[in-house]
Backbone as a ProteinNet text record, in pm:
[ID]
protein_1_A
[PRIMARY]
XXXXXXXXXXXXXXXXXXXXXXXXXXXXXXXXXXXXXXXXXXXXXXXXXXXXXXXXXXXXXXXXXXXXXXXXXXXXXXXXXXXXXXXXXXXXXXXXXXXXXXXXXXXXXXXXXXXXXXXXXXXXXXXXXXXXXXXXXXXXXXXXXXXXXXXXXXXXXXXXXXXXXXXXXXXXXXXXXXXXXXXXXXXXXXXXXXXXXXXXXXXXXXXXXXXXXXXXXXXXXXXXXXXXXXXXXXXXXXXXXXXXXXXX
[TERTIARY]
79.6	0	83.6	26.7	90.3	214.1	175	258.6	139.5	210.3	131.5	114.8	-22.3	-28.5	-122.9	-38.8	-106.8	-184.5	-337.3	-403.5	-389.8	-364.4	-344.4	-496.3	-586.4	-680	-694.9	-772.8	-769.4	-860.1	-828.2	-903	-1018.1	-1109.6	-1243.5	-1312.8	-1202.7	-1277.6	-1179.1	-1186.8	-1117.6	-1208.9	-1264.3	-1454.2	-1449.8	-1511.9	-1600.6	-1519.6	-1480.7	-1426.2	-1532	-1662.7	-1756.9	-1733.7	-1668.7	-1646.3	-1550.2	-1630.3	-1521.1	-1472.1	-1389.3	-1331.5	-1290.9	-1295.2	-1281.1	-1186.9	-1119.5	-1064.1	-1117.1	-1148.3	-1256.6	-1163.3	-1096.8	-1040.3	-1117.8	-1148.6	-1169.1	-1069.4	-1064.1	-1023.5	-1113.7	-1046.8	-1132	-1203	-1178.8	-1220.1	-1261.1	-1166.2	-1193.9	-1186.6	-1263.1	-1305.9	-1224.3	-1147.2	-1120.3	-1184.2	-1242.5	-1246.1	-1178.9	-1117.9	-1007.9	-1033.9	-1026.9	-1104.8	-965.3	-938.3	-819.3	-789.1	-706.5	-691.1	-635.3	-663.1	-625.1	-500.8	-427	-285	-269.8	-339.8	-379.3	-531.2	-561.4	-685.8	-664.3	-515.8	-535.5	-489.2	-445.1	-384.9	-459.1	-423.4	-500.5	-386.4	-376.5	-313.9	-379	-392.7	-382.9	-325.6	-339.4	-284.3	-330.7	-245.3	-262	-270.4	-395.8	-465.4	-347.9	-368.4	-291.6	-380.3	-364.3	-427.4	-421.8	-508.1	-499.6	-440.5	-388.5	-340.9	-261.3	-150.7	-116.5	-188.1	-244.7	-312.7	-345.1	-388.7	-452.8	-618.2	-643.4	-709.6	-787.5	-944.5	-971.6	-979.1	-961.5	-955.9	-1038.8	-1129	-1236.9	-1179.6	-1163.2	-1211	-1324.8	-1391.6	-1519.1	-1537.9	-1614	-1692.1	-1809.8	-1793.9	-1917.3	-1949.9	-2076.7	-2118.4	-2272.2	-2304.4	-2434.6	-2531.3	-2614.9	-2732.1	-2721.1	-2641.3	-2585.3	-2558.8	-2570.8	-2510.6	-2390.5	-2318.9	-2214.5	-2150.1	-2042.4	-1975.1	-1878.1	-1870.2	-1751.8	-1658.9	-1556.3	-1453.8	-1402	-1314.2	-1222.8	-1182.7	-1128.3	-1138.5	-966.5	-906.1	-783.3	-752.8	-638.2	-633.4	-491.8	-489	-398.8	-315.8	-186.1	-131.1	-51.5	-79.6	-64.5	64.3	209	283.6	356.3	436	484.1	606	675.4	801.5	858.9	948.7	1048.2	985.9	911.8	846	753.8	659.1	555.6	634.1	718.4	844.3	895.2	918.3	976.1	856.5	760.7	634.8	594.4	593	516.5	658.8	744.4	877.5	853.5	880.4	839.5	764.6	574.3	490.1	502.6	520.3	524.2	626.2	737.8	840.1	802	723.1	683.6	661.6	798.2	802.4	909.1	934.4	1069.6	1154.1	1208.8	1329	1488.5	1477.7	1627.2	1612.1	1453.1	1436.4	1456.4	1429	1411.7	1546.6	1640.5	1786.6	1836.7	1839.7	1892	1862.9	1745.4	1757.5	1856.7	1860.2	1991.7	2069.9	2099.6	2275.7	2204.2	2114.8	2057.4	2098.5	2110.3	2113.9	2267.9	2354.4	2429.1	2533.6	2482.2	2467.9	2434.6	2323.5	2287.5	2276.6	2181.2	2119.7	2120.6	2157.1	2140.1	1960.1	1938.9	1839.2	1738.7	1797.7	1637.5	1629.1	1719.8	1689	1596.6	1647.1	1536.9	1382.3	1372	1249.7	1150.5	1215.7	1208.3	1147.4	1210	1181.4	1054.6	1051.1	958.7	851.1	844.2	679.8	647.3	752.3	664.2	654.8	724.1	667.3	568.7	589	467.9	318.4	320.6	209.3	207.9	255.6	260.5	203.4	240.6	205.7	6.6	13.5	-162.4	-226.2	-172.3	-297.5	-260.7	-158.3	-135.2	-283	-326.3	-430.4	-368.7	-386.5	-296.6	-474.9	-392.7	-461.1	-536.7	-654.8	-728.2	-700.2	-593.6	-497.7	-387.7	-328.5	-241.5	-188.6	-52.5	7.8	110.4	158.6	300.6	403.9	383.5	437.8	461.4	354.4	393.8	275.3	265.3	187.4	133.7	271.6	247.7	240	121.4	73.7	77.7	122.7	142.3	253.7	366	498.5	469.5	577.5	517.5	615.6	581.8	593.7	747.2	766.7	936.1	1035.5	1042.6	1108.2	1183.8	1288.1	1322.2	1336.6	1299.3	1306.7	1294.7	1368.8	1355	1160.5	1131.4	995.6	1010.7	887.1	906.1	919.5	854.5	845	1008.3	1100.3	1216.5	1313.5	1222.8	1330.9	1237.3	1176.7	1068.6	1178.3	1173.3	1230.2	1373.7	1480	1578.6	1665.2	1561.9	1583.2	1556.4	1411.5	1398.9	1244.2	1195.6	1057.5	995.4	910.8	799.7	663.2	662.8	547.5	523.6	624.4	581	565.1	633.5	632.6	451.5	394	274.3	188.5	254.2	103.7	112.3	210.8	220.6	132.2	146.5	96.5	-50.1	-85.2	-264.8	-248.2	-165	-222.1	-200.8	-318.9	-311.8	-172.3	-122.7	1.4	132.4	87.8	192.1	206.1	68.1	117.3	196.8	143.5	227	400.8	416.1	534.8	659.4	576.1	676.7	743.9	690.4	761.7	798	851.1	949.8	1094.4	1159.1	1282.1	1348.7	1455.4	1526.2	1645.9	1764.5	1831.5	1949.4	1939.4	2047.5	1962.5	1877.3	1758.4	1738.7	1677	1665.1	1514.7	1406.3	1274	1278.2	1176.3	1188	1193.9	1104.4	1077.4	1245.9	1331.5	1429.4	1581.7	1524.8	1601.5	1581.5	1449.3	1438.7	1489.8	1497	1568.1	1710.9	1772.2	1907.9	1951.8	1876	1908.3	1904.7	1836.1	1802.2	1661.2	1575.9	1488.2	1355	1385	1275.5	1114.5	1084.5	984.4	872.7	981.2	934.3	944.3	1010.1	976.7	862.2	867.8	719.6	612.2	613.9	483.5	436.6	561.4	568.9	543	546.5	522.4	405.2	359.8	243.3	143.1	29	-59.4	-199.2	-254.4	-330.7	-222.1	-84.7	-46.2	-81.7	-96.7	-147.2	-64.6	-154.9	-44	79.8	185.7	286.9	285.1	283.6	305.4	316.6	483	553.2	471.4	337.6	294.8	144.1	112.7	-5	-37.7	69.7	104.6	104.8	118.4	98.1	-25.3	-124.9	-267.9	-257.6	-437.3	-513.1	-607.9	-637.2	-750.6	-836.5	-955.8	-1065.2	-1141.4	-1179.2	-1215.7	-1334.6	-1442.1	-1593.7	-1640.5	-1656.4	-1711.2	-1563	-1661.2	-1600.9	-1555.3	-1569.9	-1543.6	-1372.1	-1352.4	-1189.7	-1214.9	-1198.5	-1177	-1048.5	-929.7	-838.4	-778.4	-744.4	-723.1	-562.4	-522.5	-359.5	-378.8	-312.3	-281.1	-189.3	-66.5	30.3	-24.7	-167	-214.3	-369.3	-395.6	-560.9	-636.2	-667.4	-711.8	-804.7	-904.9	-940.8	-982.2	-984.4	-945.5	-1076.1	-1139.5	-1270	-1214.6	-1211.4	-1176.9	-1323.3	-1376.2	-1456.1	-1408.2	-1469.6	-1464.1	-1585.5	-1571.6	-1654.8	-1744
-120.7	0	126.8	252.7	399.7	434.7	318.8	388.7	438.8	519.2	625.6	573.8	561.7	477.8	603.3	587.5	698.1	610.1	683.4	614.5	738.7	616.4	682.1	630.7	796.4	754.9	802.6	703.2	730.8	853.7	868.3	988.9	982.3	894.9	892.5	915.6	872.2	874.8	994.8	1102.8	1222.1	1317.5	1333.3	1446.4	1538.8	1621.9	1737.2	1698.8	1818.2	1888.4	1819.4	1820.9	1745.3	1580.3	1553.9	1382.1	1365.9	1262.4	1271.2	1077.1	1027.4	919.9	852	694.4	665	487.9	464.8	300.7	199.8	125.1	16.6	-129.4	-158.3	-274.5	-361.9	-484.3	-619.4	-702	-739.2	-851.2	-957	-1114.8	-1144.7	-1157.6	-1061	-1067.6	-923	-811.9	-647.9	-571.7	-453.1	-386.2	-240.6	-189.7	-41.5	32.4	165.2	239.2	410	433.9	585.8	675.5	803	886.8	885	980.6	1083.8	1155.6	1214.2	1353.9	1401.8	1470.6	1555.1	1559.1	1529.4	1552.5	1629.1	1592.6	1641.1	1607.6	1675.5	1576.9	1435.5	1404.8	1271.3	1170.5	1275.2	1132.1	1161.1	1061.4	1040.5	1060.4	1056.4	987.3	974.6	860.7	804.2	725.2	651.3	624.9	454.7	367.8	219	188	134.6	45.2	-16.9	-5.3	-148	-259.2	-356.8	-494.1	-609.9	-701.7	-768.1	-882.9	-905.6	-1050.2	-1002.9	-1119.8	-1095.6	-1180.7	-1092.7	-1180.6	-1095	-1141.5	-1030.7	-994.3	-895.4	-851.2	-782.4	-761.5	-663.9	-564.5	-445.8	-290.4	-264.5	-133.1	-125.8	60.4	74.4	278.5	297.6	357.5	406.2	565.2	611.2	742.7	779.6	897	928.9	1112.2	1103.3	1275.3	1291.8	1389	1398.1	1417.1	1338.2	1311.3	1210.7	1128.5	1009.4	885.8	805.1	646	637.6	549.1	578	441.4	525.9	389.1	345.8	195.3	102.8	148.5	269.8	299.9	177.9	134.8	17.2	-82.7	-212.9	-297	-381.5	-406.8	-448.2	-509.2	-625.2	-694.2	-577.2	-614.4	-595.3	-676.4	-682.4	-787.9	-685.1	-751.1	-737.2	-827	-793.5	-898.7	-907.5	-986.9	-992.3	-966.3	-840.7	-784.4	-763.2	-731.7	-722.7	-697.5	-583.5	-555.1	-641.2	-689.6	-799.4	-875.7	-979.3	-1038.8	-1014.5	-907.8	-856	-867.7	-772.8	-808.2	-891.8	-1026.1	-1164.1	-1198.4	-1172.7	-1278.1	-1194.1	-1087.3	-1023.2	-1034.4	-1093.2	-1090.5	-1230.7	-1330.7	-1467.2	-1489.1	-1411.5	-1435.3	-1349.6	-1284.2	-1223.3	-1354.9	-1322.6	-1397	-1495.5	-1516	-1599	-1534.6	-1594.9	-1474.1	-1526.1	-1665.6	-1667.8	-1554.8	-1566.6	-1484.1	-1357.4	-1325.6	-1134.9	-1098.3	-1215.6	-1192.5	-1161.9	-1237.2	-1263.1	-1104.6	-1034.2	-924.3	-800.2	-819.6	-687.7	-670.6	-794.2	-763.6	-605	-609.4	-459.5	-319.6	-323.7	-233.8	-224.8	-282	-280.2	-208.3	-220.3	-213.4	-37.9	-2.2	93.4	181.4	162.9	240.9	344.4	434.2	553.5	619.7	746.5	808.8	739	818.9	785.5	669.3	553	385.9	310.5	400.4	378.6	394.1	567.3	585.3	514.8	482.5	415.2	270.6	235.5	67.5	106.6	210.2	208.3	213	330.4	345.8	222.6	169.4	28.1	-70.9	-115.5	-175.1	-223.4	-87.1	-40	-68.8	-53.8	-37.7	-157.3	-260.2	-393	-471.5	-422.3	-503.8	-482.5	-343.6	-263.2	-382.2	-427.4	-530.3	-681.3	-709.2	-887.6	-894.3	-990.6	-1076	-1160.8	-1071.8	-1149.5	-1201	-1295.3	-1444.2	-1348.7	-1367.8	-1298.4	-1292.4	-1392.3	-1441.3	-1331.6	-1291.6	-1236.3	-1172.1	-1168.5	-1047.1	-1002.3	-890.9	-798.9	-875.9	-970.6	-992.1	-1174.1	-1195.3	-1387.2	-1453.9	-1546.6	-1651.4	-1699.3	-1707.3	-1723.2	-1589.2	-1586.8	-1523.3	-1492.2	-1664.3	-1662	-1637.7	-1570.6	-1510.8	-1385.3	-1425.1	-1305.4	-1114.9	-1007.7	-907.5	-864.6	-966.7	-952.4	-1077.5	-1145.8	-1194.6	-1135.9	-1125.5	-1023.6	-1104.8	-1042.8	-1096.1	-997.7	-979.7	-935.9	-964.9	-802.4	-806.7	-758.6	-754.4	-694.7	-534.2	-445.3	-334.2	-277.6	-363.3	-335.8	-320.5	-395.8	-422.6	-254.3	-283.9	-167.5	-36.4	48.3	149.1	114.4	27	1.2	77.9	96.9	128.4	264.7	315.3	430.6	417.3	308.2	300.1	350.4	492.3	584.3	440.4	501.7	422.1	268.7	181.3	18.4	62.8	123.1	162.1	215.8	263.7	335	250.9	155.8	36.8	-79.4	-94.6	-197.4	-127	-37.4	39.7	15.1	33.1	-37	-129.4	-286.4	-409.9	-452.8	-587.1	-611.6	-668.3	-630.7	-669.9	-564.7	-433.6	-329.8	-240	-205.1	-123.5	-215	-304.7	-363.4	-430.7	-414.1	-438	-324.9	-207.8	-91.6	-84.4	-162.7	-213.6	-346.5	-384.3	-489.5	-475.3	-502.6	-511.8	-672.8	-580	-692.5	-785.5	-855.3	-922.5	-809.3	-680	-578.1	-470.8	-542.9	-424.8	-335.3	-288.4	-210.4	-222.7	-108.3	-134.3	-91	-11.7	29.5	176.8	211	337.4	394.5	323.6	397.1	355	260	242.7	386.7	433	566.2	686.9	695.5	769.3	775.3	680.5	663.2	723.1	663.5	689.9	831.9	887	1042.1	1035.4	956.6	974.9	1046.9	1142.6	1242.8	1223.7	1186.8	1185.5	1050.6	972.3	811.9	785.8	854.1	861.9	947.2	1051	1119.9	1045.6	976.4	884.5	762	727.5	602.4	650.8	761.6	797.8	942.6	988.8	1086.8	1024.7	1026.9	1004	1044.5	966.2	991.5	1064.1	1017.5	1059.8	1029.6	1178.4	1104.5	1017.4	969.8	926.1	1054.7	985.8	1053.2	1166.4	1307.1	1372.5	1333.7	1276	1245	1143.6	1054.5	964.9	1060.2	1106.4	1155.5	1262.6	1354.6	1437.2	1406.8	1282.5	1232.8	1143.9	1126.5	1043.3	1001.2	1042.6	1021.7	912.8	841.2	732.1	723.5	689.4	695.9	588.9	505.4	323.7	336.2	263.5	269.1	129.3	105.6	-81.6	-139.7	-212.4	-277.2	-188.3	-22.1	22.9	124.3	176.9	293.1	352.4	517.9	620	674.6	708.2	718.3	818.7	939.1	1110.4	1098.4	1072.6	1101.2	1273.5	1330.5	1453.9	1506.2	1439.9	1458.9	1467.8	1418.4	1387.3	1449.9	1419.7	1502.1	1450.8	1309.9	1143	1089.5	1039.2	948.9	823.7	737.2	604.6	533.4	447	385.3	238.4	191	37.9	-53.2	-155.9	-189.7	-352.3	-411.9	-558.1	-689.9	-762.1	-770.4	-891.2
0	0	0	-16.3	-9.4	-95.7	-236.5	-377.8	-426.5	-543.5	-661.9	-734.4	-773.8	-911.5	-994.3	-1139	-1264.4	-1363.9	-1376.9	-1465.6	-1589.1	-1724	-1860.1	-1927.8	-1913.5	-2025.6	-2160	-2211.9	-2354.6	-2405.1	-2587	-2607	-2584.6	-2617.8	-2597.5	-2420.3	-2331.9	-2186.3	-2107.8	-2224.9	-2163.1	-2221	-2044.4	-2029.2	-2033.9	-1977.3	-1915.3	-1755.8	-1687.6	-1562.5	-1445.7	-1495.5	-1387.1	-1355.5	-1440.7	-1415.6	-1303.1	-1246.8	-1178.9	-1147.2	-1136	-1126	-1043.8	-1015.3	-887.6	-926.4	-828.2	-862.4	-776.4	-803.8	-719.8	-688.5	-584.1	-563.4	-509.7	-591.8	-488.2	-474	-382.1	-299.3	-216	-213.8	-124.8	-30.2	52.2	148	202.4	142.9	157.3	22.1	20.8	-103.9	-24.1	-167.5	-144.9	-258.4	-234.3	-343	-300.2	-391.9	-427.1	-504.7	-402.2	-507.7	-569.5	-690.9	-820.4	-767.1	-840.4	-885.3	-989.3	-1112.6	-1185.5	-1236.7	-1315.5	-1309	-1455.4	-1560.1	-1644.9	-1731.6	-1839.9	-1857.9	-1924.4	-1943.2	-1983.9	-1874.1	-1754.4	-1661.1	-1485.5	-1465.9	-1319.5	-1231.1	-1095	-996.4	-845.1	-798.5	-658	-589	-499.1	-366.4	-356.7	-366.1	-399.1	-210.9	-187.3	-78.2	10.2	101.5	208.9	235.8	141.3	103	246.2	269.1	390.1	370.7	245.3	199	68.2	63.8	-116.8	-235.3	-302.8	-398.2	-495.3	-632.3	-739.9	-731.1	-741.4	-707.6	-893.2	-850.3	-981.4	-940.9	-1039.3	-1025.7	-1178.2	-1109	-1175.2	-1174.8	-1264.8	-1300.4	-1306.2	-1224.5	-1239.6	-1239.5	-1345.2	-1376.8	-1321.9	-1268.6	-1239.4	-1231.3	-1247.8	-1323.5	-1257.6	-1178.8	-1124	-1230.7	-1176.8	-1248.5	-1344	-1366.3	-1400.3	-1354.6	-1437.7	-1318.2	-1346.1	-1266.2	-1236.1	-1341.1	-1461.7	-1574.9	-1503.3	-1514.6	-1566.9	-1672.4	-1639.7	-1784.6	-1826	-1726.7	-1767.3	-1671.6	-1674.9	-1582.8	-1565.1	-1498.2	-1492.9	-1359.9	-1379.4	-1275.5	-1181.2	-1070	-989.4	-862.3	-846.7	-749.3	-654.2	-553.4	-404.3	-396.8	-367.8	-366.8	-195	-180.9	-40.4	-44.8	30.6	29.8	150.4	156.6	253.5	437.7	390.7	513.5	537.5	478.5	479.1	587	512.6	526.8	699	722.2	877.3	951.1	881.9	1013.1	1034.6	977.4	975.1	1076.4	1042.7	1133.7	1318	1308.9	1421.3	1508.2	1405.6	1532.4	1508.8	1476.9	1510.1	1624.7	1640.6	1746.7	1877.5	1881.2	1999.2	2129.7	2214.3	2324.6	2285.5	2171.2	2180.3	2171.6	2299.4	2337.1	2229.7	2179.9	2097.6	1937.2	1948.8	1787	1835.7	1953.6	1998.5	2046.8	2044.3	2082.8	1995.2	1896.8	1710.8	1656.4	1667.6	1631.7	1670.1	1805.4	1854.2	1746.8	1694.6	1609	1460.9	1421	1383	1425.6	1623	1694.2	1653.2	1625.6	1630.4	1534.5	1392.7	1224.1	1254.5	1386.9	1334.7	1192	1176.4	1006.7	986.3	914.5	872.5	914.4	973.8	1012.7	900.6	783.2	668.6	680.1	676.1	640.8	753.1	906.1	1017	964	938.5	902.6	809.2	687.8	584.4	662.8	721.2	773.6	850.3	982.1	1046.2	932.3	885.8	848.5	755.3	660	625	706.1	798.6	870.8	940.7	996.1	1104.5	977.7	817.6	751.3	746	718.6	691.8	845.6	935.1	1058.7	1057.2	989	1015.3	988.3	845.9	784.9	752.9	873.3	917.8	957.8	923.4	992.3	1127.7	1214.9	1349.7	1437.2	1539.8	1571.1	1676.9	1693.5	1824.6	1935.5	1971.9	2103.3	2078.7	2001.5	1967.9	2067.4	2140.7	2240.1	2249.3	2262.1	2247.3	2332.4	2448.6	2501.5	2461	2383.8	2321.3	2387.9	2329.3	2367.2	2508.7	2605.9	2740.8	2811.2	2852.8	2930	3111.7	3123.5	3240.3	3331.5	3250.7	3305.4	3373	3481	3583	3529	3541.5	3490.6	3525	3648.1	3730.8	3637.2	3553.3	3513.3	3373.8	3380.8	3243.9	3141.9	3038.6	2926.5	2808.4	2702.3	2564	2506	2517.5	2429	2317.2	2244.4	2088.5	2091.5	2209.3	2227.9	2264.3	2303.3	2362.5	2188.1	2099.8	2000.9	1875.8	1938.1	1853.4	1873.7	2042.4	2089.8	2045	2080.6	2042.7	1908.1	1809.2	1689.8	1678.5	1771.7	1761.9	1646.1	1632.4	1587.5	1640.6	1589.9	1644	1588.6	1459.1	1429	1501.4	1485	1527.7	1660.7	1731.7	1856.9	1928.6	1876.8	1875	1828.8	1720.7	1665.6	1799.8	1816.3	1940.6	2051.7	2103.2	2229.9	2177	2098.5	2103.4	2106.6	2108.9	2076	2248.2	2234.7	2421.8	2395.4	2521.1	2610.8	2588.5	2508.6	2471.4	2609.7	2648	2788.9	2888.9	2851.4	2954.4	2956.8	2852.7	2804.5	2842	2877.1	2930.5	3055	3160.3	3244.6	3257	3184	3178.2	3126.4	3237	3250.6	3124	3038.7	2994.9	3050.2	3053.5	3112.3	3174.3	3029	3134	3225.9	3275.1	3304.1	3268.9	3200.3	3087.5	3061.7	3066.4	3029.5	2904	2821.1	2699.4	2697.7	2811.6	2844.3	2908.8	3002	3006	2891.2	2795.7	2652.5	2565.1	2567	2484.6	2580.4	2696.2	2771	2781.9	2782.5	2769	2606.7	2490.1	2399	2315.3	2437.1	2346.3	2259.7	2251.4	2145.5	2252.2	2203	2319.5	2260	2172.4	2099.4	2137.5	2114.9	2133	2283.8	2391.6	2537.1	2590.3	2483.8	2539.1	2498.6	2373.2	2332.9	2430.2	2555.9	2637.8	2747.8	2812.3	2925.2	2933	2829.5	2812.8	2865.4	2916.9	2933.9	2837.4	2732.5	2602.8	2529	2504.2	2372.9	2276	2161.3	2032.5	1953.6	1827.4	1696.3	1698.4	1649.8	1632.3	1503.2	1517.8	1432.5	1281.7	1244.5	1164.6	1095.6	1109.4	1089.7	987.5	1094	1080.4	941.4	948.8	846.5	733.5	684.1	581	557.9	626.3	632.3	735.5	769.1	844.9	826.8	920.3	926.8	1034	978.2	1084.4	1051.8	1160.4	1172.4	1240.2	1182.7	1226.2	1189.1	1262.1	1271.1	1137.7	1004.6	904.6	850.6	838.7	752.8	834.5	682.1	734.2	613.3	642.8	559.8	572.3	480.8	490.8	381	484.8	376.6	332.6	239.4	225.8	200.6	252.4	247	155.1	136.8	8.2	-88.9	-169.9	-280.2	-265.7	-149	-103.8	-155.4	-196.1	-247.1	-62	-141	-10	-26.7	96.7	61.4	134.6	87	153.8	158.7	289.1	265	401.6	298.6	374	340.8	477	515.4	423.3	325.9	206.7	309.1
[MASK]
++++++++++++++++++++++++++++++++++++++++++++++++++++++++++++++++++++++++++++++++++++++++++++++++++++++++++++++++++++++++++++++++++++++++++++++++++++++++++++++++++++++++++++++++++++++++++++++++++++++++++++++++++++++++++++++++++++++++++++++++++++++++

C-alpha cells in the first residue's frame, strides 16, 4: 500500500471537468475504493490500498457525473505482492516472546542504520504489521501469558524502541500486552521506556510515558484514518485522495 499509481486515459474517456473518477479494488475478502486527482486531462493519480493478503485482485475505473449512473470505464487486474516488510512483520509478530528470535535481532542495533533507512523501515513496517491478519490471542508480550511481569526478558516493544521506531512503537501500544510491556525489565535491566531515555529519542519517550499521547506527528502528516465498525476512511494529504476500505 501507499505507492502512486497513474491512470493513462484514452481519447475517448477524456470528459467534461464534472467527471469525476474513482478506482474500485476487490479482494477477497476487503473492497477499497479511491477517489483521483487531476494531473492532467489525460492522466489520473492516486494512492494504492494497504491490502490484507497478497493476492490479485480486480480494479475497476469508475466514472461518475451527477445526475448520471455511475460507468464502468475500464477494468484491470492488480497484485498485491509480499516484500520485505511484509516479510519482517510476519517474522516479528510470530516471534513475539521468543526470546532466541528477539535476541537474534539486537545484532541490527548494532549495524545501526542511517536516520532515513530507520524511518524508511519504520513506516513500512509499522504499515505492513496494520494489515497482518494477526490471531485474536495475539500479544506484544507472546503466547504465554502466564509469566510473571518480574522476570526479564527481551519483548518486541524493547526491540521496537531500540531502533527508535515511532510508528511500530505506537502500533504496538494499542495491541493487548503493549502497555504492559513498558515495564518490563530486559536481562540488562533495561525497560523500553528507560532504553528511549538513555538513547536520546525524546519523541518516542514522550509517546511512552504521556498520558493519552497522540499518533505521532511524523505519521499523521501524511494520512489520516478513521475506523468505524467494518469500515476505514483514509485522507492522504500529500495527494488530497481518499481512501474507503470496507470488510466484504
Amino acid at each position: 500500500g501507499d505507492s502512486v499509481i497513474t491512470v493513462q486515459l484514452t481519447e475517448e474517456d477524456k470528459v467534461e471537468d464534472d467527471v469525476v473518477f474513482y478506482l474500485v479494488f476487490t479482494g477477497s475478502t476487503v473492497q477499497h475504493c479511491t477517489s483521483t486527482r487531476k494531473i492532467n486531462p489525460g492522466s489520473l493519480e492516486t494512492i494504492s490500498p494497504g491490502h490484507d493478503c497478497c493476492e490479485t485482485v480486480k480494479v475497476a475505473l469508475c466514472a461518475s457525473r451527477e445526475g448520471h449512473p455511475i460507468l464502468v470505464v475500464a477494468e484491470e487486474s492488480f497484485q498485491f505482492v509480499q516484500d520485505e516488510a511484509y516479510d519482517a512483520a510476519q517474522f516479528l509478530a510470530t516471534c513475539a516472546g521468543n526470546q532466541q528470535a528477539l535476541n537474534f535481532t539486537r545484532f541490527l542495533d548494532r549495524s545501526r542504520p542511517p536516520a532515513a533507512d530507520v524511518d524508511f523501515l519504520d513506516e513500512k513496517v509499522a504499515l505492513a504489521f496494520r494489515h497482518l491478519k494477526l490471531p485474536a490471542e495475539w500479544n506484544v508480550l507472546g503466547a504465554d501469558q502466564s509469566l510473571s511481569e518480574n522476570i526479564p526478558r527481551e519483548t518486541l516493544m524493547h526491540f521496537a524502541v531500540r531502533l527508535g521506531l515511532l510508528r511500530l512503537t505506537w502500533f504496538l501500544l494499542q495491541q493487548p500486552g503493549g502497555r504492559g510491556a513498558l515495564s518490563i525489565h530486559n536481562n540488562e535491566g533495561a525497560t523500553p521506556v528507560s532504553l528511549a531515555l538513555e538513547r536520546g529519542y525524546q519523541k518516542l519517550h514522550q509517546l511512552l510515558t504521556e498520558e493519552g499521547a497522540r499518533e505521532p506527528d511524523s505519521w499523521s502528516t501524511l494520512s489520516h484514518t478513521v475506523h468505524s465498525g467494518d469500515y476505514s476512511v483514509k485522507h492522504h494529504r500529500g495527494l488530497d485522495v481518499y481512501l474507503l476500505t470496507a470488510e466484504a
